[in-house]
C-alpha positions in Angstrom: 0.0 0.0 0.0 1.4 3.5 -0.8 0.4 6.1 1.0 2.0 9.0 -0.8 -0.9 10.4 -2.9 -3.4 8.3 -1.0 -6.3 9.3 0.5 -7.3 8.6 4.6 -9.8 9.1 6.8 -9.0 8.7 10.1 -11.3 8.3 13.1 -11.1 9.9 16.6 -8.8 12.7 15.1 -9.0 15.0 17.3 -6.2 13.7 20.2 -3.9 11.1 21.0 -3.0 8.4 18.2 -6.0 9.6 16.1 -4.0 12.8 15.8 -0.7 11.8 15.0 -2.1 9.4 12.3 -3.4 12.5 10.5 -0.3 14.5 11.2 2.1 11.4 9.8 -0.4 10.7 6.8 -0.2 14.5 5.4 4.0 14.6 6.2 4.0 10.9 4.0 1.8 12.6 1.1 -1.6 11.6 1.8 -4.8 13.8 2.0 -6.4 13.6 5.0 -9.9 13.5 6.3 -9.7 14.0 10.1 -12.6 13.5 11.9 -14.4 13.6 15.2 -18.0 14.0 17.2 -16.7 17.4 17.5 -15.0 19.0 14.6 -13.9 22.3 16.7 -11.5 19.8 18.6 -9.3 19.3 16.0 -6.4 21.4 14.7 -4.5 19.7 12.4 -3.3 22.0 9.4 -3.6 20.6 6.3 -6.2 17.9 6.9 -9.7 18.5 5.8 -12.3 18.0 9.2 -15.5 15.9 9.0 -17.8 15.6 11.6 -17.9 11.8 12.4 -20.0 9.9 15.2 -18.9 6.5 14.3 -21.9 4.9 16.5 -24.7 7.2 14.9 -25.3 5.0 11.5 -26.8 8.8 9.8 -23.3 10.4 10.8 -21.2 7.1 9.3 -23.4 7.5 6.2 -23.1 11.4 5.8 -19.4 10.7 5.9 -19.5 7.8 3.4 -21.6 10.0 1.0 -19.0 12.9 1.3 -15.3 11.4 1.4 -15.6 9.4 -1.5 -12.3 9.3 -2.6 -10.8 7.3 0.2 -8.3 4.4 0.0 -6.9 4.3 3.3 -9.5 3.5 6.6 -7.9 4.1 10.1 -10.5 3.3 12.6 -9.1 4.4 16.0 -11.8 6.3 17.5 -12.9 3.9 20.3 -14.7 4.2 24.1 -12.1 3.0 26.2 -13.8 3.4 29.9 -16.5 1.0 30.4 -14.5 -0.5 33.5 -15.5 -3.7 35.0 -17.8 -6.5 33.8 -18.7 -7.7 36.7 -19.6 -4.6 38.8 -19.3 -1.3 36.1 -22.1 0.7 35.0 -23.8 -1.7 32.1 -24.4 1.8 30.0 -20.7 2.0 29.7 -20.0 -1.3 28.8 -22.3 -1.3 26.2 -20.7 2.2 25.1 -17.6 0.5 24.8 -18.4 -2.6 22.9 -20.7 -0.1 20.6 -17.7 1.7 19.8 -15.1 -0.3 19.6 -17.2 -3.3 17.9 -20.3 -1.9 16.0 -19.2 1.5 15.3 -15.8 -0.2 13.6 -18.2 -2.3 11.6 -20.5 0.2 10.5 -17.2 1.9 9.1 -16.1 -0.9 7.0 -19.6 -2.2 6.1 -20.1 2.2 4.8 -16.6 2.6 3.4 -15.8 -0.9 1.7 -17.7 -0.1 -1.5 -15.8 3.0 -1.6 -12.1 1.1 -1.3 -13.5 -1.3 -3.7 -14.2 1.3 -6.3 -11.1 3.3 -5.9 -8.6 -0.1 -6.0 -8.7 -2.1 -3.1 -6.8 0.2 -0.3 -6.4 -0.6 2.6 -8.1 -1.0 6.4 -6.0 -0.2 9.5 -8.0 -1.2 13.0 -6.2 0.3 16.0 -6.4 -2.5 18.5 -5.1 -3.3 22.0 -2.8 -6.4 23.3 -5.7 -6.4 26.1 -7.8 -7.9 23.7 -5.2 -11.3 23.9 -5.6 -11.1 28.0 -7.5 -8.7 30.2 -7.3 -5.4 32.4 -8.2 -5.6 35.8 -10.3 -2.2 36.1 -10.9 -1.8 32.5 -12.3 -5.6 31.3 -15.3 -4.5 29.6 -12.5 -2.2 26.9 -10.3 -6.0 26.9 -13.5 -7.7 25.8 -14.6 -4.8 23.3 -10.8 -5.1 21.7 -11.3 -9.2 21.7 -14.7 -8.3 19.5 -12.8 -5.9 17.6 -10.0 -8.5 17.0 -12.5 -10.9 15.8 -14.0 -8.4 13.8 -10.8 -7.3 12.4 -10.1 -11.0 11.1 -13.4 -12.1 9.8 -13.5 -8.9 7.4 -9.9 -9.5 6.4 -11.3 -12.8 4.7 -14.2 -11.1 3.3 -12.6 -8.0 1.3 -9.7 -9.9 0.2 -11.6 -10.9 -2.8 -11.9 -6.7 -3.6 -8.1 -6.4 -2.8 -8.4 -4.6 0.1 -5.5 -5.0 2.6 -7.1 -5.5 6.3 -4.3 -4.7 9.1 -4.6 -4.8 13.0 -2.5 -2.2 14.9 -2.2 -3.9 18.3 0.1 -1.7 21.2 0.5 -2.2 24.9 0.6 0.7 26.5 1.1 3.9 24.5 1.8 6.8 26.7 -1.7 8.7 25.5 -3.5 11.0 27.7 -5.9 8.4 28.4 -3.8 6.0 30.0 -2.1 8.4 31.5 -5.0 9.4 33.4 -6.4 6.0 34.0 -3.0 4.9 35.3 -3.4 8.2 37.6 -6.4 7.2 39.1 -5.8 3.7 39.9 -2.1 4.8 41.4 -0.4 3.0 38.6 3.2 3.5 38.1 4.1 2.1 34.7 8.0 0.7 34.4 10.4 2.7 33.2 10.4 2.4 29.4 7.3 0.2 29.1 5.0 2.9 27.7 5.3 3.1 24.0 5.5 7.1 22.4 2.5 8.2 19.9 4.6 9.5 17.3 6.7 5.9 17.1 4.3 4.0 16.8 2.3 5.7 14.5 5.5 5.5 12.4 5.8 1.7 13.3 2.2 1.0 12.2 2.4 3.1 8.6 5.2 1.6 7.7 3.4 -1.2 8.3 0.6 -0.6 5.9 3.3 0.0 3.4 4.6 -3.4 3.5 1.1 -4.9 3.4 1.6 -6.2 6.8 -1.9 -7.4 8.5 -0.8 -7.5 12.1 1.8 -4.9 13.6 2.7 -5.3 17.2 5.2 -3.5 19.3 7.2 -5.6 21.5 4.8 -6.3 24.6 1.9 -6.8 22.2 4.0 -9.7 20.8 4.7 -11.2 24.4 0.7 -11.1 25.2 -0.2 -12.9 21.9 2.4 -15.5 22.4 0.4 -15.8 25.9 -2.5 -17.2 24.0 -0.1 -20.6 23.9 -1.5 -21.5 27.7 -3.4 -20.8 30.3 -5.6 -17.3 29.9 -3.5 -14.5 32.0 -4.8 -10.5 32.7 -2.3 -8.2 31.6 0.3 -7.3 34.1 0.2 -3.5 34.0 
């Protein structure tokens, strides 16, 4: 997949990975489509800004109807605070698995015409290794990334026929403002060196795409898959 002269949309653009996929698409020579619930939020020069709900089916279709030029899907916006199964608020697990599940598919079930008509292109699902364990605090968002894997996999098979390259981006811990604050309120202290930067692996994962990779790890994400081996584990944060 080349991504200079390519166009992306990316999802949940307005912070944190979301945002440095825009910014690293536009420096590699794509045109960007950077999108959000709330347009205002994001300042990215360059990038042209769509207002996006990815769980509101009239919003994904608006957006389908307008970008129709794309090649390249990034589908990183996601709920990632629906806490415990057990004893969280049901509203917010449902939230999470609408997001992270159903709102990804409603994406690639709006936008894989659209990569079929333009050449195949290509499908980038921003994951998380919690999907191959669990979170204490956070198992409703592990379960809703274990969907999304799933997901992620059974579309793969589906568009290959259309030439559409399906990857899954799956990190650890990327040092994002949102686990930054959910590690501050649960008095985590991370290792030194274990949280990932942004920028890298924003990097990491288009160069990724580029080499028609399907799965791109960093190096604890490849430790928790190779997990799946034996017995089921939580993810030691």
């Amino acid at each position: 997949m080349n991504i200079d002269g390519a166009t992306a949309l990316v999802t949940g653009a307005n912070r944190g990975i979301g945002r440095h996929f825009a910014g690293e698409l536009l420096r590699r020579g794509a045109k960007v489509y950077a999108t959000a619930r709330r347009p205002e939020s994001v300042d990215i020069p360059g990038a042209e800004v769509i207002r996006l709900d990815i769980t509101d089916q009239a919003s994904v279709d608006a957006a389908a109807a307008y970008a129709t030029d794309v090649d390249v899907l990034i589908n990183n916006a996601a709920d990632t605070a629906g806490g415990n199964l057990v004893t969280g608020d049901l509203a917010a697990i449902r939230s999470t698995m609408d997001s992270n599940y159903y709102g990804t598919l409603a994406m690639i079930r709006a936008f894989a015409p659209i990569l079929a008509r333009n050449g195949g292109g290509a499908i980038l699902n921003v994951l998380s290794a919690a999907a191959w364990n669990t979170v204490d605090g956070n198992t409703a968002y592990a379960a809703a990334k274990s969907a999304q894997w799933g997901l992620t996999n059974g579309v793969r098979r589906e568009l290959e026929g259309q030439g559409t390259l399906v990857s899954a981006l799956v990190p650890a811990l990327v040092g994002t403002q949102t686990l930054l604050d959910f590690a501050q309120r649960h008095g985590i202290v991370f290792p030194e060196g274990a949280v990932g930067d942004p920028g890298d692996l924003v990097r990491r994962a288009l160069d990724g795409l580029e080499a028609d990779e399907i799965e791109i790890l960093d190096p604890l994400a490849a430790e928790a898959k190779a997990t799946l081996a034996g017995p089921p584990q939580a993810f030691a944060l």
